[in-house]
C-alpha positions in Angstrom: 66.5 132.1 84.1 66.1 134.9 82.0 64.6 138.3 83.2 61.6 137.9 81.2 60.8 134.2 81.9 60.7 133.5 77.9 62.9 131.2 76.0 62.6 130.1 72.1 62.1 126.6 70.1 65.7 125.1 70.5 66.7 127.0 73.6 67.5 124.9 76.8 64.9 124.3 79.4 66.3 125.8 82.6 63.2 125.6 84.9 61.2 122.0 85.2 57.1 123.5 84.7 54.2 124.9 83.0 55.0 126.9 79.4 52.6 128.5 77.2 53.3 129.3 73.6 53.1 132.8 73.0 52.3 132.5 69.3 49.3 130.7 69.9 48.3 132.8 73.3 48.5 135.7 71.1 46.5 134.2 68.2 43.4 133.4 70.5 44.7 129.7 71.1 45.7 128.1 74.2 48.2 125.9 74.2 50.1 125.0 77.0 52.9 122.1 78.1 55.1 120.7 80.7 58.8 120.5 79.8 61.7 119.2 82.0 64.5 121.1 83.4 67.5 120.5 80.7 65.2 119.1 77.6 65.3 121.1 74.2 62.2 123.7 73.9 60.2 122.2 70.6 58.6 123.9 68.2 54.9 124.4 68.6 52.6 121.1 67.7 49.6 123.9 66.4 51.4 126.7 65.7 52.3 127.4 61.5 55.6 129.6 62.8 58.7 127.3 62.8 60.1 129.6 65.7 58.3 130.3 68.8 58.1 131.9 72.1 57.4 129.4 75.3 56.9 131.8 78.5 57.0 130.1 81.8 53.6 130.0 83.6 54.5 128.0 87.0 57.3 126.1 88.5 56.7 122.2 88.7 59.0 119.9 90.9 60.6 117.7 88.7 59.1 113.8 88.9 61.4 111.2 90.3 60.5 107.6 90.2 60.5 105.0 93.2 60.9 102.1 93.8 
């Protein structure tokens, strides 16, 4: 993980939790979504910038299904 816990549309997911888009965060929006340790970062599904900042709010476990 980097040292300041923030990683850009089309980065790697390192860490399986809670992001929050920093674009919208600091435009007076909330949005905030789970993504999976090794999935691609998207861009933002509200956000006009084609590039944006996802900052890691809290670790999740990652899910595993059973039988």
């Amino acid at each position: 993980m980097n040292s300041s816990r923030t990683w850009k549309s089309g980065e790697r997911c390192r860490v399986t939790g809670s992001y929050r888009c920093q674009n919208c965060h600091l435009a007076g929006r909330e949005m905030v979504r789970e993504f999976e340790a090794g999935k691609v970062f998207p861009m933002c599904d509200t956000c006009p910038e084609k590039d944006v900042t996802w900052r890691l709010l809290e670790r999740t476990a990652p899910v595993r299904a059973t039988a």
